[in-house]
C-alpha positions as semicolon CSV with decimal commas, in nm:
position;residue;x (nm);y (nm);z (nm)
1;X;0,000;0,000;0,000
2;X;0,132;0,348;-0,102
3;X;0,210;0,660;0,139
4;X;-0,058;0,901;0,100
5;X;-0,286;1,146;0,263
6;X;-0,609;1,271;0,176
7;X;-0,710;1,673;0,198
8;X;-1,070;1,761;0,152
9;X;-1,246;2,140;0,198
10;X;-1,575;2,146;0,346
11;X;-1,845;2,374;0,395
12;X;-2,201;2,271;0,554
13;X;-2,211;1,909;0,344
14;X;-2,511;1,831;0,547
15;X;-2,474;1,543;0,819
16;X;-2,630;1,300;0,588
17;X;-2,442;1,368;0,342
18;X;-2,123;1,381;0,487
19;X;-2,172;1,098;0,735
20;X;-2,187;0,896;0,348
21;X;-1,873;1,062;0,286
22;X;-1,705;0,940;0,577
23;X;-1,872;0,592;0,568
24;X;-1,752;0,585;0,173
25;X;-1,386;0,652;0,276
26;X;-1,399;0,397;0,593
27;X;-1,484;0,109;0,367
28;X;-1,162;0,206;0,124
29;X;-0,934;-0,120;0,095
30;X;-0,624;0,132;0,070
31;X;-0,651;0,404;0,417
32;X;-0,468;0,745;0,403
33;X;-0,219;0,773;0,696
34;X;-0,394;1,141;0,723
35;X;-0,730;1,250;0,641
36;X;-0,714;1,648;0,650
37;X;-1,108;1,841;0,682
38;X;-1,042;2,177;0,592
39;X;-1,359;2,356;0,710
40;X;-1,445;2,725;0,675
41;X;-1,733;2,751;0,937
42;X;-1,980;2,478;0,872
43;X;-2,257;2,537;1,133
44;X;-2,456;2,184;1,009
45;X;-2,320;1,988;1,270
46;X;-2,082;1,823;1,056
47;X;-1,785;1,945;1,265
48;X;-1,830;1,686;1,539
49;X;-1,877;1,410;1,293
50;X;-1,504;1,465;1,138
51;X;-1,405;1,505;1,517
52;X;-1,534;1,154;1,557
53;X;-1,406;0,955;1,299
54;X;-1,046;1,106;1,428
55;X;-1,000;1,315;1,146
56;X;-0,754;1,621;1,183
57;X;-0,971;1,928;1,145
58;X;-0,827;2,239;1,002
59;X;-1,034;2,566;1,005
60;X;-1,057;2,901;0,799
61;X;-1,253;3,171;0,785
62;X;-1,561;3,164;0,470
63;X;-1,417;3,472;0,331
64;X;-1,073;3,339;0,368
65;X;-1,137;3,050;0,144
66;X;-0,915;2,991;-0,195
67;X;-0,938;2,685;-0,400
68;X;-0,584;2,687;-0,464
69;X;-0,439;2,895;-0,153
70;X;-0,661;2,683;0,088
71;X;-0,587;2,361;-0,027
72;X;-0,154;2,414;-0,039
73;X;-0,206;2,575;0,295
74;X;-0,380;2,253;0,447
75;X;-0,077;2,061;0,321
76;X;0,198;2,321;0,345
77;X;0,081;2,281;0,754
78;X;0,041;1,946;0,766
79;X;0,391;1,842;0,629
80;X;0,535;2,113;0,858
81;X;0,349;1,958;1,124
82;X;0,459;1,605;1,071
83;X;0,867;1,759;0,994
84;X;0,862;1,895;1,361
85;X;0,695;1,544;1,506
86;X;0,965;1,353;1,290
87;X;0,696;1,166;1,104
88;X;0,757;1,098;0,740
89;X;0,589;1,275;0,458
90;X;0,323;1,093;0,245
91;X;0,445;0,999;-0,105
92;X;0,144;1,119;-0,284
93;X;-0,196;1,336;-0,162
94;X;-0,514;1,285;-0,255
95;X;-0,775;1,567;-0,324
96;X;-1,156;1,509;-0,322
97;X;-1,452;1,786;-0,261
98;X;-1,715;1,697;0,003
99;X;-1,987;1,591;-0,285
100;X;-1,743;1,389;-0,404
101;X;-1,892;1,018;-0,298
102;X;-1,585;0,726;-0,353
103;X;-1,797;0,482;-0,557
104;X;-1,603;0,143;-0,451
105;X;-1,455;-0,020;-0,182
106;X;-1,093;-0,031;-0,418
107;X;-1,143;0,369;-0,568
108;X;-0,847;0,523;-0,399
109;X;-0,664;0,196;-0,465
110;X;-0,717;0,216;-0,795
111;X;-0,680;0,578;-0,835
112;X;-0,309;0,557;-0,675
113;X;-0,209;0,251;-0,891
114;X;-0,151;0,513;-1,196
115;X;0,174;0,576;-0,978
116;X;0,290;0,245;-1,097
117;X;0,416;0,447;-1,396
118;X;0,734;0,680;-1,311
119;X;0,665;0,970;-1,544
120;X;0,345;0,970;-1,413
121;X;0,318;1,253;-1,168
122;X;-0,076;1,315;-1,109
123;X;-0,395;1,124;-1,208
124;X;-0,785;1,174;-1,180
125;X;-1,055;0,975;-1,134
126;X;-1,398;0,924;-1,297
127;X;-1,675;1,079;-1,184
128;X;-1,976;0,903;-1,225
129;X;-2,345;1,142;-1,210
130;X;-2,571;1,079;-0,917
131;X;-2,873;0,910;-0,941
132;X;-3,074;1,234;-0,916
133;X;-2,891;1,390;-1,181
134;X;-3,059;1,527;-1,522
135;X;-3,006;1,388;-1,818
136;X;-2,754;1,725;-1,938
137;X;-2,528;1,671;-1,629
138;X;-2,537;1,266;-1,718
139;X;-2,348;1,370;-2,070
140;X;-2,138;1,604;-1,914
141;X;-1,983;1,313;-1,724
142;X;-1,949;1,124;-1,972
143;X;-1,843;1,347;-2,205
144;X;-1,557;1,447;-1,983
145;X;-1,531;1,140;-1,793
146;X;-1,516;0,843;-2,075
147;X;-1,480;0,421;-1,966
148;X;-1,140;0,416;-2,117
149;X;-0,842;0,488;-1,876
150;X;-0,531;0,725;-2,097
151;X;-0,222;0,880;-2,000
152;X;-0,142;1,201;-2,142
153;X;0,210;1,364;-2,206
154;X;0,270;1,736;-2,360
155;X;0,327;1,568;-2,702
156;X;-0,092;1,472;-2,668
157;X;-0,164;1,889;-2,713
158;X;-0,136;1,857;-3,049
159;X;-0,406;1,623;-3,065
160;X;-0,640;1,703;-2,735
161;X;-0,562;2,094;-2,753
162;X;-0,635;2,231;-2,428
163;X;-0,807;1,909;-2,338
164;X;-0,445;1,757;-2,246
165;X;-0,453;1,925;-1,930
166;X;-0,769;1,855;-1,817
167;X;-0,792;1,742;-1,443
168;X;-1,025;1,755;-1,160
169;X;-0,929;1,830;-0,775
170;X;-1,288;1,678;-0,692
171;X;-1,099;1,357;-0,723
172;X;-0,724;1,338;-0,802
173;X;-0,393;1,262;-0,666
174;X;-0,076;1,401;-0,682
175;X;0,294;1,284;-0,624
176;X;0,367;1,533;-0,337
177;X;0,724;1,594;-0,468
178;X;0,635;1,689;-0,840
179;X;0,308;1,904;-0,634
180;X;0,598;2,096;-0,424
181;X;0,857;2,111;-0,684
182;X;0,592;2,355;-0,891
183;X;0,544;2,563;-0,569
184;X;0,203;2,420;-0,518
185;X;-0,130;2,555;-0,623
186;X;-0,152;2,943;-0,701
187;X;-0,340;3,169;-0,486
188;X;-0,626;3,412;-0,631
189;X;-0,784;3,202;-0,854
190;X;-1,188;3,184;-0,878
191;X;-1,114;2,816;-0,974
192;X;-0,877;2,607;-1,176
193;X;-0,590;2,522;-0,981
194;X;-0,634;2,201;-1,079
195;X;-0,597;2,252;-1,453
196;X;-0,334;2,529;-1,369
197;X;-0,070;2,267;-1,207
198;X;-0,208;1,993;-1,494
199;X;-0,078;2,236;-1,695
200;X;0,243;2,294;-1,508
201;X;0,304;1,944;-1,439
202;X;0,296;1,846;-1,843
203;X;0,587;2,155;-1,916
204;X;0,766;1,995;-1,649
205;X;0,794;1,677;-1,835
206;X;0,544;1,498;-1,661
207;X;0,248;1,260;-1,749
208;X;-0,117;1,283;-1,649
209;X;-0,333;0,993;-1,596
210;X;-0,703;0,935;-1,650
211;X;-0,764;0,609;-1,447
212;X;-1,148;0,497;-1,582
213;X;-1,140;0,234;-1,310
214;X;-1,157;0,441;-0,976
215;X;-1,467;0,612;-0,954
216;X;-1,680;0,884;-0,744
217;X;-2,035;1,002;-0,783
218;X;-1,988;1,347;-0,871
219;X;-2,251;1,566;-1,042
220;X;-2,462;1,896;-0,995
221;X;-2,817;2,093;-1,028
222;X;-2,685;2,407;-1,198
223;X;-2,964;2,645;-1,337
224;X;-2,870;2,897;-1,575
225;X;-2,740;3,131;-1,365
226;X;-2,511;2,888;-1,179
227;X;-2,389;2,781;-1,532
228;X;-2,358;3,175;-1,623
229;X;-2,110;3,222;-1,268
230;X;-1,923;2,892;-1,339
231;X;-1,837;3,042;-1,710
232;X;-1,763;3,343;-1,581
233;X;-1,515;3,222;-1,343
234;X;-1,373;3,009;-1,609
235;X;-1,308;3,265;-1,836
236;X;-1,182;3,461;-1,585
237;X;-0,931;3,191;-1,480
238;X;-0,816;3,180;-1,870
239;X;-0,755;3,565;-1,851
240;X;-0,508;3,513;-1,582
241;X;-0,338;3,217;-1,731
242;X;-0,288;3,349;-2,100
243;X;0,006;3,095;-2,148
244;X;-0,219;2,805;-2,058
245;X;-0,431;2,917;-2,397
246;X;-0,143;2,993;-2,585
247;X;0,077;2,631;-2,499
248;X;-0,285;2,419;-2,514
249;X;-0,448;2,663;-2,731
250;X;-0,834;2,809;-2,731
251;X;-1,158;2,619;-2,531
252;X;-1,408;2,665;-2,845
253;X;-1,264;2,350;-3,046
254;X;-1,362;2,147;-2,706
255;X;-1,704;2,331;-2,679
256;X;-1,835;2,235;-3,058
257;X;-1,747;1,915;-2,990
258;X;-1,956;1,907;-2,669
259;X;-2,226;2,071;-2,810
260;X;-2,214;1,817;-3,176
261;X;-2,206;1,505;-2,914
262;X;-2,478;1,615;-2,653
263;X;-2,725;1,656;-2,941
264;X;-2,660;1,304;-3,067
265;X;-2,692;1,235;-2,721
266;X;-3,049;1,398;-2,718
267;X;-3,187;1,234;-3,008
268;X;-3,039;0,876;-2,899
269;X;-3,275;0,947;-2,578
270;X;-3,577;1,109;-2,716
271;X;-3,849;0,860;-2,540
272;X;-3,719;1,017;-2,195
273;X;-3,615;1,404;-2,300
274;X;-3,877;1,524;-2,531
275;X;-3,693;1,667;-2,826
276;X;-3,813;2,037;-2,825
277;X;-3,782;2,065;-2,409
278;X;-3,417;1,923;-2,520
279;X;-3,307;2,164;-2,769
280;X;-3,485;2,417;-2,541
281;X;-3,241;2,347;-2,251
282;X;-2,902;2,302;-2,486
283;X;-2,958;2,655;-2,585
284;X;-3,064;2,788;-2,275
285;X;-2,720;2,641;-2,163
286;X;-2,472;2,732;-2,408
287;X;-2,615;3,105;-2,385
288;X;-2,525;3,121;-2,065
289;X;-2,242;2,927;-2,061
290;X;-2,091;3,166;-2,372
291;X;-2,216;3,443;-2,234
292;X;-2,041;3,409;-1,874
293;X;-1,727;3,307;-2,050
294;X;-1,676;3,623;-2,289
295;X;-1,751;3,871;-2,002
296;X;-1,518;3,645;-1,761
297;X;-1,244;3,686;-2,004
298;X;-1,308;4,097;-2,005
299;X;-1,402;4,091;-1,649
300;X;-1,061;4,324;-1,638
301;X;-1,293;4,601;-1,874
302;X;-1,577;4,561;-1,575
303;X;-1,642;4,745;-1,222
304;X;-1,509;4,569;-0,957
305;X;-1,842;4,514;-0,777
306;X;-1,946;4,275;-1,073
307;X;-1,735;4,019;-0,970
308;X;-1,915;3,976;-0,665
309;X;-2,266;3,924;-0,860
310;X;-2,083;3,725;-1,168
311;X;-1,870;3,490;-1,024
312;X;-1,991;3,181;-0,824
313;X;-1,698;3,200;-0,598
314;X;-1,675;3,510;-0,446
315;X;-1,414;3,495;-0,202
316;X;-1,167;3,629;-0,392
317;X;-1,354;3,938;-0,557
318;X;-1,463;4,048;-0,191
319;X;-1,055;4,041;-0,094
320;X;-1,017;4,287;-0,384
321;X;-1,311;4,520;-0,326
């Protein structure tokens, strides 16, 4: 069994919720040597449950919260705090988000045998949509979540474009050395560290790996609006990382190909989605979506003060305000 730890935010999950979590990671055939609960204020109860499953808790303020800054802080303390107790440092560190349900018994088994490989130097999981989930959010995860494991190097850009360094934090692992020898995830970001260190990580010579095997039910209820905020944080993430566009190249080669596959999705499935309420819903979507992307990547050109009604994670835009 491999050296690892696992790091997870959380903000009011919900006992039931997170009491599946914690049941989900008990039952895990491979068990972290640390399980880290970085909370910023829950008020749900769900405190005391991470108290009594042992967990180390970590707390920061709401407002404090950074997806990137947050998480390399819960580390960057936790290896200093196992340095001054003597106590070895964990090989590799697993990520998940608190909606983020391990599927299997053998998922963060399976997840860390990408290792295996030596150029390999972080790998993701599938993410498989919850029973409750439409049949929009259903594609999505498949779309960007496929049955096939791959491993993908910087010579794959040519071919996958800025797809090559796709990567997800809600369920991925990292080889703690190759994290630290990047200087860890950036600060200030609305989102994206993930795909910002993917990035980094394939420069540096490394490999990603997709392993189809190791799976967690991962999906969400966005309505327009949430989908207009996630866009918008996305393109403002893009804005900030022009080299990731320039090395990868541009998103909209990736978004006709979503769009071209979800409506051969729709008509495969017409006796559940009625066709018009279908097409309906794509466009409603991809208006939004486009929409929150072009003024994210301007969102330089806009009053401050629209961050905080734009962006679904507003941490960072009321630091700047």
């Amino acid at each position: 069994m491999k050296s690892f730890w696992v790091i997870v935010p959380t903000y009011n999950p919900g006992q039931t919720e997170w009491a599946k979590w914690l049941s989900a990671l008990k039952e895990q055939s491979w068990q972290p040597q640390q399980v880290l609960v970085v909370d910023s204020g829950s008020q749900d109860g769900t405190q005391a449950l991470t108290h009594a499953e042992g967990h180390t808790l970590l707390t920061v303020k709401s407002i404090d919260f950074d997806h990137g800054g947050t998480r390399q802080w819960a580390l960057s303390t936790a290896l200093e705090a196992a340095a001054q107790n003597l106590q070895s440092s964990p090989d590799f560190v697993v990520f998940l988000t608190q909606d983020a349900i391990l599927a299997e018994p053998t998922a963060l088994e399976k997840l860390l045998e990408a290792f295996e490989h030596p150029m390999v130097a972080a790998a993701y999981g599938r993410q498989l949509p919850k029973p409750d989930a439409t049949w929009t959010e259903s594609f999505a995860r498949t779309f960007n979540y496929p049955d096939l494991p791959h491993t993908v190097s910087l010579a794959d850009r040519e071919k996958l474009g800025i797809k090559a360094c796709f990567f997800s934090n809600a369920f991925g692992a990292y080889r703690t050395q190759a994290l630290l020898d990047q200087g860890g995830f950036p600060i200030g970001l609305p989102l994206g560290e993930d795909t910002f260190m993917a990035g980094k990580l394939l420069l540096s010579g490394h490999s990603l790996q997709y392993q189809a095997q190791a799976a967690v039910y991962h999906s969400h209820h966005y309505n327009g609006l949430q989908e207009f905020q996630r866009m918008f944080d996305t393109g403002v993430f893009h804005a900030q990382n022009p080299w990731l566009l320039q090395t990868f190249g541009k998103p909209e080669a990736e978004g006709f190909r979503f769009l071209k596959m979800q409506w051969q999705c729709l008509w495969r499935h017409q006796q559940s989605v009625h066709p018009l309420r279908g097409i309906l819903q794509m466009l409603t979507s991809l208006g939004m979506k486009w929409c929150g992307y072009k003024m994210g990547k301007v969102h330089h050109l806009l009053p401050k003060r629209f961050g905080l009604y734009f962006s679904m994670y507003k941490t960072i835009w009321r630091n700047r305000t």
